[in-house]
N, C-alpha and C positions, 0 to 999 in steps of 0.2 A: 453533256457535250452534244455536239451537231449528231443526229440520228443517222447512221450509216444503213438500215433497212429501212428508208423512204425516201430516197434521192431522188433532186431531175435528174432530167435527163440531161448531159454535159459535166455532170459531179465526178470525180474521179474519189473516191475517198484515200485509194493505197499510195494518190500521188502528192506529194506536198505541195501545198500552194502559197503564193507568198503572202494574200491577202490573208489567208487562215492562222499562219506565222505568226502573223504579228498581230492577229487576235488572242493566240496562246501567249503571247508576251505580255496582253493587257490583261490576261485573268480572264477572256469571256467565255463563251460557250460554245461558239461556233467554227469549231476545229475538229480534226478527226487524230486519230491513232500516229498516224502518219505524220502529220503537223506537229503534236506535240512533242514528238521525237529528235524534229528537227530545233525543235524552239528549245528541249531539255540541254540537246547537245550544243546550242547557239551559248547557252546559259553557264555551260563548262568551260567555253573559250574563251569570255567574257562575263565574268561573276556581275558585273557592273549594267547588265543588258539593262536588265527592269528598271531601273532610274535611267537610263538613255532614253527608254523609250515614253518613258511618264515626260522627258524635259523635252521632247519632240512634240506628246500632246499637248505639253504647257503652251510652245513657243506657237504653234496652230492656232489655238484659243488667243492670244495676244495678237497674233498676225489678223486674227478675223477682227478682234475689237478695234485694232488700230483701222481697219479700211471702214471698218461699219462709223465709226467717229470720223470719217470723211466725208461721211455722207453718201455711201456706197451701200445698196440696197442690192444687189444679185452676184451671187457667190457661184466660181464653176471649179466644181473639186474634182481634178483629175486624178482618178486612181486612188478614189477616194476610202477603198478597202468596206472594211466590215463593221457598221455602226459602232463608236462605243459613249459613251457617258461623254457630255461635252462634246457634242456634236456639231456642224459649223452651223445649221440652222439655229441650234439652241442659243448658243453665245452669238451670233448674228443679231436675234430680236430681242436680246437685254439691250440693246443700244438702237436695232432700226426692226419695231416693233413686225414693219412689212415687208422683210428682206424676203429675196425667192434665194433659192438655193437649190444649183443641178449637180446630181452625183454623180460620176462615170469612172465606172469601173469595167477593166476585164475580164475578170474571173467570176465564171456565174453562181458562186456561191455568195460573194460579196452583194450582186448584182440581188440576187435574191431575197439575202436576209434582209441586206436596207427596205428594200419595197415593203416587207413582212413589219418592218420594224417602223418603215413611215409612215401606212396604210395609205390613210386616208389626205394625207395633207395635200391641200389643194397649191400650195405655196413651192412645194418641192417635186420633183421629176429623178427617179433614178434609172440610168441611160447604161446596157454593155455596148462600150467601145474602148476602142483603142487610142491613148492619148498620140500617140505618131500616127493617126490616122484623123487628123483635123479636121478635116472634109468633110468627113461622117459625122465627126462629133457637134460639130457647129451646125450642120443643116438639119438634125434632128429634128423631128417634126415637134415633139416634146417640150424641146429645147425653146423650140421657136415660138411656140407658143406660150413659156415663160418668161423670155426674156425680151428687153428691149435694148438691144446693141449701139443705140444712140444716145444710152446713160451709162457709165462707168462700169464694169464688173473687174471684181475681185479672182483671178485667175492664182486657186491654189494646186500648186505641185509638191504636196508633203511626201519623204521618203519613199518618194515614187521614181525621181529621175534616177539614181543609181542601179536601177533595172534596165537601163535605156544606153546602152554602148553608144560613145560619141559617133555619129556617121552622118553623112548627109541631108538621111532621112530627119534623124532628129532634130539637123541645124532647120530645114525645111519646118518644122513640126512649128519647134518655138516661136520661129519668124511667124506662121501663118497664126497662132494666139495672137502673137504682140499684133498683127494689122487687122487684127477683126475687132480689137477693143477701140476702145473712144481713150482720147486723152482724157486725163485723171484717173486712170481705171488702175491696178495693182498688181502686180505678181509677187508671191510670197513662196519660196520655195526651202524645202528644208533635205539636208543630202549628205549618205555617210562618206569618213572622209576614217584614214587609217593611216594619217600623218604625226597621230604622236604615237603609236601603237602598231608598229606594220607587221610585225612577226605575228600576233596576234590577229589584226584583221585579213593580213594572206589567210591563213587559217579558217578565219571564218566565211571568205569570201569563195573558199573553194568548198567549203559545205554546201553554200548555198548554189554552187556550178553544178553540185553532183545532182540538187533536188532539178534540177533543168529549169530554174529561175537564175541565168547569172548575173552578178553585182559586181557595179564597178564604181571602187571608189575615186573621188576627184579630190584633187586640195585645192588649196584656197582659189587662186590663180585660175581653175578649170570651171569652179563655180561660180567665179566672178562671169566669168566668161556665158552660163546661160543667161546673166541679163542683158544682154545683149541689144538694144535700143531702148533699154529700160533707166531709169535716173534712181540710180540704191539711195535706200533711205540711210539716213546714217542710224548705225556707226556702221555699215557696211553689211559684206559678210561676215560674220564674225562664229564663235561656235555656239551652241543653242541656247543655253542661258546669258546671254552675253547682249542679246538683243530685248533691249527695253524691258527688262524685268519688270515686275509688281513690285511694291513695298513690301517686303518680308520674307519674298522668296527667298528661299533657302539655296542660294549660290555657292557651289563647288569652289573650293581653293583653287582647283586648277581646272578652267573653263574648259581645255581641249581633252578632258578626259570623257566628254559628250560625246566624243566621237561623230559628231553632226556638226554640219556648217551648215547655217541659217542665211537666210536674206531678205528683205521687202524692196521693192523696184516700183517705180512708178512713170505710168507711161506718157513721156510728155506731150 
């Protein structure tokens, strides 16, 4: 597990982070005492987590093959958390060999391990910022010198917007992605929802209040609502295995036990 005697500076380790979370959800290593705590207790309210969060990493990997098949070569993964297996550079250049791909995350533990873990790649940039803070994110000098804004990017927002309370700021945020991309570019967001399950996601959403990360679930109707001058691909939003599956995925009897609503948007 993540070394609690050789921390940067900014690491908190006794505080839970969401980025850390939900690396303890995936089996990695880069969590602390604290984290997994919350992840063991996340695991009691909802027996069903670990397959929620594997069919979140599934729908990510389909979300990036389907824009990279459009001919989409630069990827911006906001709140892009803590590297794990199937990463969006990797499934990016099984289909566009020269994809670039920029990480931004908050949490400087995420911020950190990615770097650690992409070293060298000249193709990718990982960025601490604030995805409600556009401004920053976008004139990144880093950024800017990866990307070319007058070809399509792929804008992923995975299980990141239900940290993000509906408010001005955020309507401001989304609006300011969707006009800095070029038409044909993508948004793929993926967001928990506690529409078939409320007893149980009150519960887990007030754990996650206590950690001082809080989550707010949307349903369908609130999600449609972040794509907002966006043209959804079909079949919609719909819940995470429900969008464009592989041949053989192993699909649930009842698709809303994902507890996740999915989307791809394309910007006309």
């Amino acid at each position: 597990m993540a070394g609690e005697n050789h921390l940067p500076t900014g690491i908190d380790p006794n505080r839970p982070s969401a980025a850390r979370i939900y690396d303890a959800f995936l089996g990695g290593n880069h969590n602390f005492a604290a984290d997994r705590a919350v992840a063991d207790r996340a695991r009691e309210l909802v027996p069903e987590l670990p397959g929620i969060v594997q069919a979140n990493r599934a729908f990510l990997r389909r979300a990036v093959r389907f824009a990279a098949g459009r001919g989409i070569r630069q990827f911006l993964d906001l709140g892009s958390g803590i590297p794990a297996n199937g990463t969006v550079h990797e499934v990016a250049r099984e289909v566009q060999p020269e994809a670039r791909v920029a990480y931004v995350d908050l949490d400087p533990t995420a911020v950190l391990h990615a770097r650690e873990i992409l070293g060298a790649d000249r193709r990718t940039v990982v960025i601490q910022g604030d995805l409600q803070r556009p401004e920053a994110v976008l004139t990144d000098p880093h950024l800017r010198g990866l990307f070319d804004f007058g070809e399509p990017v792929c804008v992923l927002m995975i299980a990141v917007l239900h940290f993000a309370p509906d408010s001005a700021e955020l309507t401001a945020a989304l609006r300011h992605y969707r006009d800095a991309v070029s038409p044909g570019s993508c948004l793929a967001v993926s967001h928990a929802t506690g529409t078939a399950r409320a007893e149980e996601m009150e519960r887990f959403v007030d754990l996650y209040n206590r950690t001082g990360t809080p989550l707010v679930t949307r349903d369908r109707g609130r999600v449609e609502a972040l794509f907002d001058g966006w043209d959804l691909v079909e079949p919609g939003v719909v819940h995470s295995t429900e969008w464009h599956p592989d041949p053989g995925d192993d699909v649930p009897g009842d698709p809303a036990a994902t507890l996740t609503y999915v989307g791809v948007g394309i910007r006309p």
